[in-house]
N, C-alpha and C positions, 0 to 999 in steps of 0.2 A: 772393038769393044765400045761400046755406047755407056754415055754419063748422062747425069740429068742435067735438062739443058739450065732451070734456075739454082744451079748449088744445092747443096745441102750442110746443113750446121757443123756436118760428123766429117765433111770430107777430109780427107790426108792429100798431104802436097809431099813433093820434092821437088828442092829448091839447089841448082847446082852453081857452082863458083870453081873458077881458073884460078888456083896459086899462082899462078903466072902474071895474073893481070893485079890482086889482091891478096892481102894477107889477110885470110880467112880464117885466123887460128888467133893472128892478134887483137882483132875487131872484135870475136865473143869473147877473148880471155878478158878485154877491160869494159865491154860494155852487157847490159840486160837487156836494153830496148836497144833493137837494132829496125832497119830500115835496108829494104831489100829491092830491086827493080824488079820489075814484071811485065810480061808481053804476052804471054799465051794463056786461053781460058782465062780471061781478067773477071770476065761475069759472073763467074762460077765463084770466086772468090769473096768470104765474106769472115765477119770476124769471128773469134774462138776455134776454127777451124784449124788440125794440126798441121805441121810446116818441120818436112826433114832437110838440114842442109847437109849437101854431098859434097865435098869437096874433090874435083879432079887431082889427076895425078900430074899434070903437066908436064915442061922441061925441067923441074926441079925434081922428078920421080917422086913427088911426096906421096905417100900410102893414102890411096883415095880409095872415096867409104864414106858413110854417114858420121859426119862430124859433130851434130847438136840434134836438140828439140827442141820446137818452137810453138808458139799460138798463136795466131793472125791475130793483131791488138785491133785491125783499123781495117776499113774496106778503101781497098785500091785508090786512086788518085794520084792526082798529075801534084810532084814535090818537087823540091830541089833534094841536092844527096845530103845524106846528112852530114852535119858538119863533124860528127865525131868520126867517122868511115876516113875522114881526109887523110891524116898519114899514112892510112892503110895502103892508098893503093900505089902501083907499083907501075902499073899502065901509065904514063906520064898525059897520053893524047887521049883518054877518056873526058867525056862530057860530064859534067854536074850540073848538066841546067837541069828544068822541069822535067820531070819522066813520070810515069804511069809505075809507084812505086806502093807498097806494104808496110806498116809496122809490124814487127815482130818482136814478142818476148822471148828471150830465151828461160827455156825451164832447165834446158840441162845441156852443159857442154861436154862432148869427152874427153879422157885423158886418150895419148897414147895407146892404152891399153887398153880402153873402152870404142874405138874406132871398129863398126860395124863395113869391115872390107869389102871393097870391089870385087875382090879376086874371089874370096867368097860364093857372093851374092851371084856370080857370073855363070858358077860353077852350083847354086841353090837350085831343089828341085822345084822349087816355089817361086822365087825372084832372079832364077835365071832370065827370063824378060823381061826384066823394070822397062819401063816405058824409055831413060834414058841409056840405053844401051840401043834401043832402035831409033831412037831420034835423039842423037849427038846434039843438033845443032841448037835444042830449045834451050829457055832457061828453067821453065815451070813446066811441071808435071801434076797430072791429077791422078792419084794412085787407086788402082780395084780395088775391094775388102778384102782380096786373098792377097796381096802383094802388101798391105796395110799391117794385115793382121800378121802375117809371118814377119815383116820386119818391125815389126813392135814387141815381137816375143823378142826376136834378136838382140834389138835397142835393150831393153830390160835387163838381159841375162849375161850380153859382151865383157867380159871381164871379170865375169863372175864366178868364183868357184864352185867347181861342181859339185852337187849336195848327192846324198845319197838315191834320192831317187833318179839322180840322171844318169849314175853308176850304178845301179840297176839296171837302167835301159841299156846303159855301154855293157853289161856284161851279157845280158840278153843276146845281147845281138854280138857279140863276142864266143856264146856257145852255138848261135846257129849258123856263125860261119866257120866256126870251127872245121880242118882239114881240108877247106877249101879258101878259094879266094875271096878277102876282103877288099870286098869294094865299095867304092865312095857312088856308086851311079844312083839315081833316083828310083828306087822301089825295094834297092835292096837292105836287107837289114839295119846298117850303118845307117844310110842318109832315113831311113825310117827313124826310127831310136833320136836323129838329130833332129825333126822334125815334133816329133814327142813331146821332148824335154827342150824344146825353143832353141836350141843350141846350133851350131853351124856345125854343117857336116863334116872339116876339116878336121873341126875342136873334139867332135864324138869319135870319128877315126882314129886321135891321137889315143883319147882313153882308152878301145878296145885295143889297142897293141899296147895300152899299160898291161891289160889285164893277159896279153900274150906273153908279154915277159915273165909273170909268174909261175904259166903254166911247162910243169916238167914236160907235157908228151910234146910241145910246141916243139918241131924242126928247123923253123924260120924263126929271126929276131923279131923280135917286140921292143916298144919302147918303153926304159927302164927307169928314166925320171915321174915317177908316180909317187901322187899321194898317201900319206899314212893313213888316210879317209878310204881311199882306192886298194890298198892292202888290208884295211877292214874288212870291206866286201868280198874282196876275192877267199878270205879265210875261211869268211860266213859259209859260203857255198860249195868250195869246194870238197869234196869228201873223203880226197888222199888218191884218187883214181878219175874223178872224172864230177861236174859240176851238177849240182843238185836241180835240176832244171822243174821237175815238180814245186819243191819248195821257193825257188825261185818265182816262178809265176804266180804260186799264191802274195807272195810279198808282193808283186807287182798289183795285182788285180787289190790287196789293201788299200795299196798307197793311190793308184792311180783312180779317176772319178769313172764311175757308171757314163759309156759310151763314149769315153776319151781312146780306147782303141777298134775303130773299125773293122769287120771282117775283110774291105780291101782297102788301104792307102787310097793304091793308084786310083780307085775307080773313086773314091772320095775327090781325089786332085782333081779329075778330070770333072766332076758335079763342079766342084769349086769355079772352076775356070769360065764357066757356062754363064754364072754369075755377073753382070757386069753393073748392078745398083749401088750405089755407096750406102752405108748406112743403116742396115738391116739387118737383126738381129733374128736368131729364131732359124731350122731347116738345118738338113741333115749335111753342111758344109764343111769342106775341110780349113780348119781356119785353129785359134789357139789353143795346143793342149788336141786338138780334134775332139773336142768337147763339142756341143750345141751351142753354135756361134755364140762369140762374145763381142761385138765389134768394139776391138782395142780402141779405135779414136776417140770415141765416145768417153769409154775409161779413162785416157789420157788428158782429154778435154775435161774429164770433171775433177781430177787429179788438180789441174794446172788450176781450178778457178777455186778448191779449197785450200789450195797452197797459200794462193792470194789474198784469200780470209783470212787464211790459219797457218801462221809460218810452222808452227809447230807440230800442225796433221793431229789435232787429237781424238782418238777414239768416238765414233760421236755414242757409243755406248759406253765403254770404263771409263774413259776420259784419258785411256793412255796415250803419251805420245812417245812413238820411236827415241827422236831428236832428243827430247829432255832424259832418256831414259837410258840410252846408250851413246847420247855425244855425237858428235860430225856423220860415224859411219851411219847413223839413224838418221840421217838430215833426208827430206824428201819422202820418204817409206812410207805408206800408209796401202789398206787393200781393200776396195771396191765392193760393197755386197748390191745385189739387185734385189731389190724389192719384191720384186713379182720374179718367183725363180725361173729361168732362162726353158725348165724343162716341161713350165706349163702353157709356153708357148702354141699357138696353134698357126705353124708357118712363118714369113717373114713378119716383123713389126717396126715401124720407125721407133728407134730409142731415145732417149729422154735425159738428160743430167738428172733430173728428178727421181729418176728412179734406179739411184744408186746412193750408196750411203757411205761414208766413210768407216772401215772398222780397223780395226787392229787383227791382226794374225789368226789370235786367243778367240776372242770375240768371233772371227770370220767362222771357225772349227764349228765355236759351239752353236753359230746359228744353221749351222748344215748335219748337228749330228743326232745318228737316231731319229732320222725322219723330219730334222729341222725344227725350230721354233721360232716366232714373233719377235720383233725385236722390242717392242715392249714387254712380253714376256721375259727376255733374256735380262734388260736392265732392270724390271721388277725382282728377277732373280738373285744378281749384283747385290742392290741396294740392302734386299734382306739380311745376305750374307754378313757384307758389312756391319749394318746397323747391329750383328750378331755378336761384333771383334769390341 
């Protein structure tokens, strides 16, 4: 796989750490600006650039997986360690002198239940070969746009309840394996459906044996701890004998966007993988949503620099902000519009901070609905309204 040899602004990193040598869970839980060593690709490194740390499993078994999100604050250079890292580590015969080290902001650490798994990712049709699973021995990795883009929908959606439309997909793909085997392998229904809705093919597999639980003609068990959201759906469709699969695929083809499902996955993965540019938006790739590429980093990277303006993420059309509107769970939230829509693209194009806009939810809907409108248009619209109250 070939990188560009000078960097680029969009690149994605994974940054890996031994529990063993370092407590890597108590260094982000008390600090924001951390400071990371680096040896491989240093050139390539430069700042705003994203930065996932993986934490190993080590001799402690700790459930290793993508632990945080970060943004290169600083370009490479020979430091000493920082001095907040000190009681962290655990290595007694580690160096702190001068190293070829990073600053890093953290934007987001996870809980627990937000840890993006190894075991997973090992077993993803997409990030079964992260770069560190074939090269154990690095510390830094430079990630493709398909390994980027799938664990960014990942990062995003880990611990997140699954909302109707991703139980949609779970039931989809729950009627067409129906009387046969569900399986977890890469092209078939399950890890399809998981790939959809950003989800891990474990977490989509557990839902369609919610939805088997339900079903009378099932012979085999299903699993029974499901959703009162998940028992919505299954009632919607089902028709007392067997699932609505027509009406179903209309609901889908509503909810889901104009060329977010391809006539082949696999043959999408496979364009995907051919790929090896950072940073290019635009082309018929398999990447978030399988929509017409989005590159996550990009998004992520302009996420992290309105944060930094605007702790509050406001609308930059209603002026809404998640945060003030619904409290803690609202902290960080806010969603990305492009400028120049992704599907007037003609082929790859390098992308831009500039050419995405902060919006809200509401706002996002209405600037895509009915053929779209200006975002001047949309707060001209706003402001009338109001001035109307």
């Amino acid at each position: 796989m070939r990188y560009p040899a000078d960097g680029n602004d969009s690149m994605v990193w994974l940054f890996q750490g031994n529990p063993d040598r370092f407590d890597i869970d108590g260094y982000l839980a008390t600090n924001k600006d951390i400071v990371w060593t680096v040896r491989q690709h240093v050139e390539w490194m430069k700042p705003g650039q994203g930065v996932y740390l993986w934490r190993n499993e080590g001799k402690s078994k700790a459930v290793a997986g993508v632990v945080a999100f970060c943004v290169m604050d600083s370009p490479p250079s020979m430091q000493v360690e920082d001095p907040a890292s000190l009681p962290f580590w655990r290595d007694t015969d580690v160096s702190h002198d001068e190293r070829m080290r990073v600053k890093l902001r953290v934007i987001d650490h996870a809980t627990a239940k937000r840890v993006v798994k190894a075991k997973w990712l090992s077993e993803d049709p997409i990030c079964h070969d992260l770069p560190n699973f074939r090269m154990r021995q690095h510390v830094n990795y430079p990630l493709s746009i398909t390994h980027a883009s799938r664990l960014g929908r990942l990062w995003s959606r880990t611990g997140v309840d699954f909302d109707r439309t991703d139980l949609l997909l779970a039931l989809r793909a729950y009627a067409e394996t129906f009387g046969g085997v569900i399986s977890e392998k890469a092209g078939q229904p399950v890890a399809n459906a998981a790939l959809l809705a950003g989800r891990s093919v474990s977490g989509m597999y557990a839902k369609v044996m919610n939805f088997r639980s339900h079903d009378p003609r099932s012979v085999g068990a299903g699993q029974s701890n499901s959703s009162e959201l998940t028992l919505q759906v299954w009632e919607e469709f089902w028709t007392g004998d067997s699932i609505d699969r027509e009406r179903l695929e209309r609901e889908l083809k509503s909810v889901l966007q104009p060329g977010s499902e391809p006539e082949s996955l696999r043959q999408l993965e496979a364009e995907a993988r051919e790929v090896d540019a950072y940073g290019q938006e635009g082309g018929r790739r398999l990447v978030t949503h399988f929509r017409i590429e989005r590159d996550r980093a990009v998004v992520d990277d302009a996420k992290a620099i309105w944060r930094n303006r605007d702790p509050y993420l406001h609308c930059d059309i209603c002026r809404m902000s998640f945060l003030r509107t619904y409290g803690e769970v609202g902290a960080g939230y806010i969603e990305a519009h492009h400028l120049k829509p992704i599907s007037e693209l003609d082929g790859p194009v390098i992308p831009s901070r500039d050419d995405l806009l902060p919006v809200c939810a509401n706002c996002h809907r209405m600037l895509h609905r009915n053929g779209g409108c200006s975002v001047e248009a949309l707060r001209d619209r706003i402001g009338n309204e109001r001035s109307r109250d």
